[in-house]
C-alpha positions, 0 to 999 in steps of 0.5 A, spaced: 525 477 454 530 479 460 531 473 466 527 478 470 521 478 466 523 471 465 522 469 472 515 472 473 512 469 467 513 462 470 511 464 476 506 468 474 504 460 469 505 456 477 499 459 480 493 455 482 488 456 479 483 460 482 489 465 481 490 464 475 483 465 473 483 472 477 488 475 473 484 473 466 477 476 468 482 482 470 486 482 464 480 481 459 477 488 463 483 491 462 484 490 454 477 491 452 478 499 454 485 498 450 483 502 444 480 508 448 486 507 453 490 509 447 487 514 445 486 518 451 494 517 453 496 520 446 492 526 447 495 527 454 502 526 451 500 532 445 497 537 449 503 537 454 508 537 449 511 531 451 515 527 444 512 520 446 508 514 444 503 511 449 507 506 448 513 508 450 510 511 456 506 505 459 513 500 458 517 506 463 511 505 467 512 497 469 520 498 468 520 504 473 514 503 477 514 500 483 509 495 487 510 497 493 507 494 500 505 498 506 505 495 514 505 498 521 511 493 524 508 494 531 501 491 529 500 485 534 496 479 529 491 474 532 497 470 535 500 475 538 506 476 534 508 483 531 508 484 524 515 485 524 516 479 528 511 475 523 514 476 517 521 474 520 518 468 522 514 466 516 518 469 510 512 471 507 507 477 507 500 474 509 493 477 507 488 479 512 485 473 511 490 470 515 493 475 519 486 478 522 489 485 523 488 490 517 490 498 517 484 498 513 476 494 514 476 488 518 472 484 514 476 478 511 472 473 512 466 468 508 462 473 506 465 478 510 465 486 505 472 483 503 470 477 500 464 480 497 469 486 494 473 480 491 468 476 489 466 482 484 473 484 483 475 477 481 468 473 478 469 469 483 475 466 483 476 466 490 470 463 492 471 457 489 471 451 495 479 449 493 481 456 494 484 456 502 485 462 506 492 462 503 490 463 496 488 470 497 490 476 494 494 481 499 494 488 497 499 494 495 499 500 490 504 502 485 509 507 486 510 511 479 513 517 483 518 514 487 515 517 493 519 515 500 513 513 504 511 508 498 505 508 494 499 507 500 503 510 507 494 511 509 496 503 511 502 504 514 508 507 516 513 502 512 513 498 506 516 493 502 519 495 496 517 489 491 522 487 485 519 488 478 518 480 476 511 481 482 508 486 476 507 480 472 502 477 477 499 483 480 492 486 477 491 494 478 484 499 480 484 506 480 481 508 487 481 503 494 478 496 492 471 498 497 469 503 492 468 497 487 472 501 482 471 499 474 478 502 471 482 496 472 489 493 469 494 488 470 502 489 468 501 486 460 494 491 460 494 498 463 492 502 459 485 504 462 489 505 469 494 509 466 489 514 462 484 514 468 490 517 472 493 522 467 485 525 466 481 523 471 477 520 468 476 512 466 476 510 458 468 509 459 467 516 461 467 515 468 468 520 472 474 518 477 473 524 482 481 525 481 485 532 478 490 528 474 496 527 474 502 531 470 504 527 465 510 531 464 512 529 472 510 522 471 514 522 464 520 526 468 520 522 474 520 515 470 526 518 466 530 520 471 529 513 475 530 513 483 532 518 486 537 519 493 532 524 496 525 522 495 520 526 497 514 523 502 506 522 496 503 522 503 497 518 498 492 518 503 485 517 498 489 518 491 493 511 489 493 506 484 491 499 488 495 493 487 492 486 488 499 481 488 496 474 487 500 467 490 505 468 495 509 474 496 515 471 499 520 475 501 527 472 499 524 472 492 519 477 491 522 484 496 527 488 494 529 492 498 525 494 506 523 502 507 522 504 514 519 509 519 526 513 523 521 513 529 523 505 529 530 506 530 533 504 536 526 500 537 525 493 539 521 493 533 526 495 528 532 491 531 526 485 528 526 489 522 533 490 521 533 481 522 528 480 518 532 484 511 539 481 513 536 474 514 531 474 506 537 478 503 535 486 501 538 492 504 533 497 510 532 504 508 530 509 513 525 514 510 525 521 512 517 518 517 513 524 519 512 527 526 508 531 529 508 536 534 502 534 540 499 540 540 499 541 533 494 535 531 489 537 527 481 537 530 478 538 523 481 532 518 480 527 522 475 530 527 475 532 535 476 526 539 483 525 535 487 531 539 485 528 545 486 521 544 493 524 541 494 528 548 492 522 552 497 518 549 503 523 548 502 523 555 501 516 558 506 512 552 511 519 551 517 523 554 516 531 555 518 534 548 517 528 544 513 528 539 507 524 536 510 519 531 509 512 528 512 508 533 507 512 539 502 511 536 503 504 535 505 503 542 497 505 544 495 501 539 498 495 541 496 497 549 488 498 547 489 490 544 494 488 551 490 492 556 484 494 554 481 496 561 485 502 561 482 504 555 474 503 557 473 510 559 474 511 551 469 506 549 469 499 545 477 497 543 475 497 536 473 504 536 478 506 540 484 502 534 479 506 529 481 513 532 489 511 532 488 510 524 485 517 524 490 519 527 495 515 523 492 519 518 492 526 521 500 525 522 501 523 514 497 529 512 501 534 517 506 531 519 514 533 518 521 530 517 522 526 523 529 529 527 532 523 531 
C-alpha cells in the first residue's frame, strides 16, 4: 500500500460513526451488483476492441480520476462572508447545512428534500441524534476525463481539485442525488457506477436515460494522464456525484484550486489566490466561458433569462464586455445586498433562481474567455 493510500485508509477508520456507517450501507449496495458490474465492463471492453480487464480499468479510473468540488467564490453565506472568503478564513469546505447557500436546492435543513434524500441515501445515518450539522456529507463529482471546469461546472465556476487519498471516504451515484439514483459505489466498489457510465444502463437493467461513455476515450484518457490543455466537460445533467464524507480540509485534502479567468484582477480572486498560498496547492486558471449578451439562448433555460442578462449586463458591465462568471456573481450578490433594486422581478429567491439558469446558459453556449 503506498503512503497516500495509507493516509486515506486511517483517515477514512477516524471517521465518526454516523460517517462510517454511511460509507458501509453504500458500499454493501455497491458489492452486491459486483458480479453483473464485472460482466457488463468486460463486454464493453470486448466490443470496443480495448485489451483490458475490467479490473485494469476500474484501478486507472481511481488512480487518474479526480474528486473534483465545484463553487462560485462570490456567493455571499448566511454570515455575509464570501465563499472565497469563508474557505480562507475556516481552512475547510462546508456543506450546505452550514453554509445555508447552495448552487443547487436549498433545502439542507431537519426534514428538509436534502435531508430526506440523505436519509435514503445513507439508511439513516445522518439522522442519528449525535450527528451534528458538521458531520454532513458535502458534494462533488469525479472527473474521469480531466475536464478543465471539473466534474460538475452546473455548481460553479471553480472548483477544488482533491487528492487522490479523498476517494477512500467518498461514496458515488450516477445521476444528481435529488433523483434518488439506485447505481451507487464507493472507491473500493465501483463497478455498478463504472458499468452504468459505459452502457447506460445500471446492472439491475435500469435504465439511466444516458448515451454511455466511450470506452475507448475513457481507457485513452485515463492512459494518457492530465493534460496541459484540458477542454471544458461543460456537464451540466450528466456527471458522476460524489458525496466526501468527514471534513474536507483544504491543507490536507485539496490539490490544486481551478479558476474562472473573469476572476483575474478581482477582489475575489486575490482572496483565492490567498487562500492556495496559505493551505499549500498551486491555482490554475481554466479557460471559463463568456458570452456575448446578445447572444443568450431564450429557449434553454427559457425567455425571462436574456432579459435578466440585459439588464444585468447593462447595469453591473462595461459597453463590449461580455456576460461571464463574475457578472453574473456581481448580480447575485446584489439581489441578496439590495433587494429592492430588484423587486420589479419579483421575490429574490426567484430572481437568484434565474442567475443559475443563466449560469447554466453560459456553460452550455459560452466560449473561451479573452481577458
Amino acid at each position: 500500500m503506498t503512503a497516500t493510500a495509507e493516509s486515506g485508509r486511517l483517515r477514512a477508520e477516524a471517521l465518526p460513526t454516523a460517517q462510517t456507517a454511511a460509507l458501509a450501507y453504500v458500499r454493501s449496495l455497491a458489492v452486491a451488483e459486483r458480479p453483473a458490474a464485472l460482466a457488463a465492463i468486460a463486454r464493453e471492453l470486448t466490443t470496443a476492441g480495448v485489451r483490458h480487464r475490467p479490473e485494469q480499468l476500474l484501478a486507472e479510473v481511481l488512480q487518474f480520476g479526480r474528486l473534483t468540488v465545484n463553487f462560485h467564490p462570490d456567493r455571499l453565506c448566511v454570515d455575509g462572508r464570501t465563499v472565497a472568503a469563508a474557505l480562507a478564513d475556516d481552512g475547510a469546505y462546508r456543506s450546505q447545512f452550514v453554509t445555508g447557500i447552495s448552487n443547487g436546492g436549498l433545502t439542507a435543513y431537519p426534514g428538509g428534500d436534502r435531508d430526506r434524500w440523505e436519509q435514503r441515501m445513507f439508511d439513516g445515518a445522518y439522522q442519528r441524534p449525535e450527528v451534528t450539522r458538521e458531520q454532513r456529507p458535502t458534494y462533488g463529482g469525479i472527473n474521469l476525463l480531466d475536464h478543465a471546469d471539473g466534474a460538475c461546472p452546473r455548481f460553479g465556476s471553480c472548483h477544488l481539485r482533491l487528492r487522490p487519498e479523498v476517494l477512500t471516504r467518498a461514496t458515488f451515484c450516477l445521476g444528481d442525488s435529488h433523483l434518488d439514483p439506485r447505481t451507487v459505489g464507493t472507491g473500493d466498489a465501483f463497478e455498478a457506477v463504472l458499468a452504468g457510465l459505459l452502457t447506460g444502463t445500471a446492472a439491475t437493467g435500469e435504465c439511466l436515460g444516458r448515451t454511455g461513455l466511450d470506452v475507448a476515450t475513457l481507457v485513452r484518457t485515463l492512459l494518457a494522464g492530465p493534460t496541459t490543455a484540458p477542454t471544458a466537460g461543460r456537464a451540466l445533467d450528466d456527471y458522476v456525484e460524489a458525496q466526501i464524507h468527514g471534513v474536507l480540509d483544504l491543507a490536507q485534502d485539496v490539490e490544486e484550486l481551478v479558476v474562472d479567468p473573469s476572476f483575474a484582477g478581482t477582489e475575489n480572486g486575490a482572496t483565492l489566490a490567498l487562500l492556495a498560498q496559505r493551505y499549500g496547492f498551486p491555482l490554475r486558471w481554466h479557460p471559463g466561458f463568456a458570452l456575448a449578451v446578445n447572444r443568450v439562448d431564450p429557449d434553454f433555460r427559457g425567455p425571462a433569462i436574456p432579459v435578466l442578462a440585459e439588464r444585468l449586463h447593462r447595469e453591473f458591465a462595461r459597453p463590449g464586455d461580455p456576460v461571464d462568471a463574475a457578472l453574473i456573481g456581481r448580480g447575485a450578490v446584489s439581489v441578496v445586498t439590495e433587494p429592492t433594486r430588484w423587486a420589479d422581478r419579483g421575490s429574490a429567491t426567484e430572481t437568484l433562481q434565474h442567475l443559475k439558469q443563466l449560469w447554466h446558459v453560459l456553460v452550455r453556449y459560452g466560449t473561451p474567455h479573452v481577458a
